[in-house]
C-alpha positions, 0 to 999 in steps of 0.5 A: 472545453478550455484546457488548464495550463500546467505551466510545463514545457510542451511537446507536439507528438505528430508521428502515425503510430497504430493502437498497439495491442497493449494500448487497447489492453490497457484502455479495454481493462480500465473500462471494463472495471468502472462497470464491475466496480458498479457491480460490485457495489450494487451488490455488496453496499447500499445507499448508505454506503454500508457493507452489506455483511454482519459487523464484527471487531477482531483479527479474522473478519473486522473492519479492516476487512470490511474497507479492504472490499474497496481497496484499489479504487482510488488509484484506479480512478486516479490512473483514469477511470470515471469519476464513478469510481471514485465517488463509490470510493467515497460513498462507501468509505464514508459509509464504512466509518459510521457503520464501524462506529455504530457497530459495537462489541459486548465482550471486547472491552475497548470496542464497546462504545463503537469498534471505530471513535472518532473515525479510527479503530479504538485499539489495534494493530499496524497490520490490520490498521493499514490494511482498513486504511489502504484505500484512504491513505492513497485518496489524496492522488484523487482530490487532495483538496477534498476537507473530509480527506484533509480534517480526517488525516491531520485528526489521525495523526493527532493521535499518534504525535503525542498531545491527544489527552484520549490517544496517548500514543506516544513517548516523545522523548524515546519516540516509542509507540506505547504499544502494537495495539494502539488507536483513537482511545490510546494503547494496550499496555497489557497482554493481549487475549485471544478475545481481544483479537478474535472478537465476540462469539459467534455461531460458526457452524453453518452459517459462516465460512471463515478465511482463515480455515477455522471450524468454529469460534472456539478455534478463532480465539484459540488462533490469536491465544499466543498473540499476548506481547503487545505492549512496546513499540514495533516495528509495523507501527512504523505503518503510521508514517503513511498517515503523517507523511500524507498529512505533510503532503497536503500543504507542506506542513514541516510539523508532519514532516519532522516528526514522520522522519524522527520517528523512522530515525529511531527506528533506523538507530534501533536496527544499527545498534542491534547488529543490523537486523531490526528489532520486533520490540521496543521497550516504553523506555527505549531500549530493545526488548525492554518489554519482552524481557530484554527479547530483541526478537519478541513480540506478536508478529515478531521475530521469534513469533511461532504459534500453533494452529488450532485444526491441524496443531502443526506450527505457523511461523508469523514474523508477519512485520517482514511483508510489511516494514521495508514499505515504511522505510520508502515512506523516509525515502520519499520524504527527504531522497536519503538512501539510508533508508534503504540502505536499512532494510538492504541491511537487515536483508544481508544481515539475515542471509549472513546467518546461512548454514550448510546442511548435506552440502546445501546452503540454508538461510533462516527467516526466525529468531528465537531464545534458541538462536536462528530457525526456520531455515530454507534453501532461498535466501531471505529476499523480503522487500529486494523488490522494494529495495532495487526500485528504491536504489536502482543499484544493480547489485540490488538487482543481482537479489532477484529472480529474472522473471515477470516485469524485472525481466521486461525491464531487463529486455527479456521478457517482451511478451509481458505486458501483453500477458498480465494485461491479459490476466487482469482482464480475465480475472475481472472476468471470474470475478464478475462471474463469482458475483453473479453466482453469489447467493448469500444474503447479508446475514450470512456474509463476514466482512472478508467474505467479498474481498476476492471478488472485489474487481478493482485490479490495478498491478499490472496497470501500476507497473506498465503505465505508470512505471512502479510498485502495486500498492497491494493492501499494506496502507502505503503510498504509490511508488512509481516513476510517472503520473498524468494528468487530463488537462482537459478535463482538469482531473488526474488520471490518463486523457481518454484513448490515451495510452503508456507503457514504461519500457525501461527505469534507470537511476537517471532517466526511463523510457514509456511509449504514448499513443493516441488511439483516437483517429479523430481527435488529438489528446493532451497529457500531463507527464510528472514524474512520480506519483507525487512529483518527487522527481525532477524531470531534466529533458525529454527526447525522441526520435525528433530530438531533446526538449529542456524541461527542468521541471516536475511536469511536462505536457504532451499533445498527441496528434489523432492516431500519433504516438512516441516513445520517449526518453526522460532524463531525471533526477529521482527524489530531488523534489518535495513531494506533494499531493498539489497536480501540475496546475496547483505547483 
């Protein structure tokens, strides 16, 4: 089969080097999910590409559930599984869209026309709207060429950029989102209600079991009754930026990248005129608080959000923005390669700590903001995204932030059991999942959208960080950080060549190191290496034990003789390219 040319330097790998245990690991588990993922859907979908569950709008069970079942697939393909994979992916995705517009509510009023217009949800919020869409914002690593996914992605982002007639989102000159709760038929500008996010009623009692530990639908709704301060802008509607940040990777339309940074812009400001710490409320006027009263910390999910549960009457703490907004900081990072980005949320994480008391000798650091002042103390310092925000920076003084454990300590030297360890756990959690498929005896009338979502088989973490180097995508509705991609430019499709393995060993501020093998003892591999998941980074040089090779370029090629491998060291100069969903042969 004719290969395509990248037009990037080449290198030739001719040293023997045996499969590593890792290597067959890696190879072994990415198998084994192009079955499960089969399975999986044989069992849960039919041909339509229909979730086979009953259809319910709301917070507990709705359509960002539904399409979460299929969560991880896409990158799963584009790290190298089949082509399977991926067209399930789009089989039940497409599905997924015209199930969730036929389905309709009669007691929520903004979904009784369909709980999706125009293939978007018709009004909810950026934590559940970016967990509906993770799947599809990373389909463009697979086929950025693919019309659905282009047409789809610039009509969502019309919704948000302030000249839809229906979806009037937005508020040009403040830069506000109008509202928490927004979609294709424009924002929520009242309080919201606890049916608003619970959905209709519904018989409970021994017929569903709900994730969220409610008895009954009475205690769903009582759940959401404090979830009312929706109007003004939030900080989870920076989740939007994935959308418009795609929409400029598609064809580098600046229309997309202006208003992407723009909007994060505001948000930087708003976070430096409030001390450093980010506020949970933005007025429709742009000022912070102005729809909670001057309440910098107000707003569901916010910084002052506590409520109680309604079967144990204990209180919950839910500032559920703080597992989810330094996400979108990065998005401003791999748009224009400005640190203020991180150096904002490395801000509000210092910010929050500085706010530290000493109880009994004991250092306290508090996670909530309320009229009171500072609360819910804990013995940790806050660390919420010092993961993110030492991948992002390299800085290590970031490092200092956290533990020395997992894959930090790998990367540290410290840790080298670990590929083979995690490697190891996915491989047996596909293992219990496939075994909880096969024992599930419900049928589709007895199963919420939810209900499938820890069986979905599609496990790609520890894939993430040892080939590729970066960051698990988990189901927030973000991009892929990472430090390298491939490419088959055989089989002219993103993802690893078969028998073709990588482990990033190291990451640096300028360079990285990942070993590639060749498994395969009768046939040589080629693979294209770019460096990031969008070839924001520029690789410099490549050297091995056979020398340096000058590559200045987002790519290189590498040809692994039959049973060959190399560990390389890659100069780089990270974030210094526009980033692109275009593969090396498109560049």
């Amino acid at each position: 089969m004719p290969s395509v040319s990248t037009g990037a330097r080449s290198l030739r790998v001719a040293s023997p080097m045996s499969p590593p245990s890792w290597a067959l690991l890696e190879l072994n588990l990415i198998k084994q999910q192009e079955e499960a993922v089969e399975a999986f859907y044989d069992q849960y979908f039919d041909e339509r590409g229909y979730l086979q569950c009953v259809p319910r709008w709301g917070g507990d069970d709705g359509p960002d559930d539904a399409a979460e079942n299929f969560a991880n697939w896409p990158e799963l393909y584009a790290i190298g599984a089949s082509e399977r994979v991926y067209e399930l992916y789009k089989k039940a995705w497409d599905g997924h869209l015209l199930q969730y517009t036929e389905a309709k509510t009669t007691e929520v009023e903004f979904a009784r026309d369909g709980m999706y217009f125009r293939e978007f949800p018709t009004m909810f919020d950026w934590m559940h709207n970016g967990e509906g869409f993770t799947a599809f914002f990373l389909q463009g690593l697979c086929d950025p060429q693919d019309k659905k996914f282009i047409d789809r992605t610039r009509r969502f982002c019309g919704f948000y950029m302030g000249n839809d007639p229906i979806a009037d989102n937005y508020i040009p000159e403040h830069r506000v989102i109008k509202s928490m709760f927004n979609g294709s038929r424009g924002p929520m500008l009242r309080k919201a209600t606890g049916l608003d996010w619970a959905g209709d009623s519904i018989e409970v009692e021994g017929r569903f079991r709900l994730g969220h530990g409610e008895r009954n639908y009475e205690e769903m709704v009582a759940h959401f009754k404090d979830y009312n301060d929706v109007a003004g802008d939030h900080p989870l509607n920076m989740g939007v930026t994935t959308m418009t940040l795609n929409a400029y990777m598609i064809d580098g339309d600046e229309t997309y990248g202006e208003w992407t940074k723009n909007y994060l812009d505001a948000w930087v400001e708003r976070t430096e005129k409030n001390n450093g710490i980010i506020p949970t409320n933005i007025g429709l006027d742009g000022s912070i608080g102005g729809e909670c009263g001057g309440r910098w910390y107000g707003g569901a999910y916010g910084w002052g959000f506590s409520t109680i549960v309604p079967q144990t009457g204990e209180i919950a703490h839910r500032p559920y923005f703080l597992i989810r907004v330094h996400w979108s900081f990065g998005n401003g990072l791999l748009l224009t390669g400005d640190q203020k980005y991180v150096d904002t949320w490395r801000g509000v994480i210092d910010g929050v700590n500085a706010h530290s008391k000493v109880e009994n000798g004991q250092t306290l650091y508090p996670r909530m903001h309320g009229d009171d002042g500072w609360y819910d103390y804990q013995p940790e310092p806050f660390s919420g995204g010092a993961e993110h925000v030492y991948y992002w920076s390299m800085d290590r003084r970031d490092l200092e932030r956290l533990p020395m454990e997992g894959w930090i300590a790998y990367l540290e030297g410290q840790n080298p059991d670990y590929p083979e360890e995690a490697l190891q756990e996915d491989i047996s959690s596909v293992r219990s999942k496939m075994e909880r498929l096969r024992n599930d005896l419900t049928s589709p009338d007895t199963r919420l959208s939810d209900d499938m979502n820890g069986t979905n088989p599609a496990e790609v973490d520890a894939l993430i960080r040892l080939m590729l180097g970066g960051i698990p995508t988990e189901h927030f509705g973000h991009p892929l950080h990472c430090r390298f991609r491939y490419f088959d430019p055989v089989r002219v499709r993103p993802g690893m060549p078969e028998d073709v393995a990588a482990l990033v060993e190291e990451l640096h501020d300028d360079s990285a190191v990942v070993t590639l093998v060749n498994t395969n003892q009768v046939s040589p591999r080629t693979v294209t290496v770019q460096g990031g998941a969008y070839g924001e980074h520029q690789i410099l040089e490549v050297s091995d034990e056979n020398g340096s090779t000058v590559v200045d370029g987002a790519s290189f090629s590498v040809t692994l003789e039959p049973g060959c491998g190399s560990r390389l060291r890659v100069a780089m100069d990270r974030y210094a390219n526009r980033p692109s969903f275009a593969f090396p042969w498109e560049r």
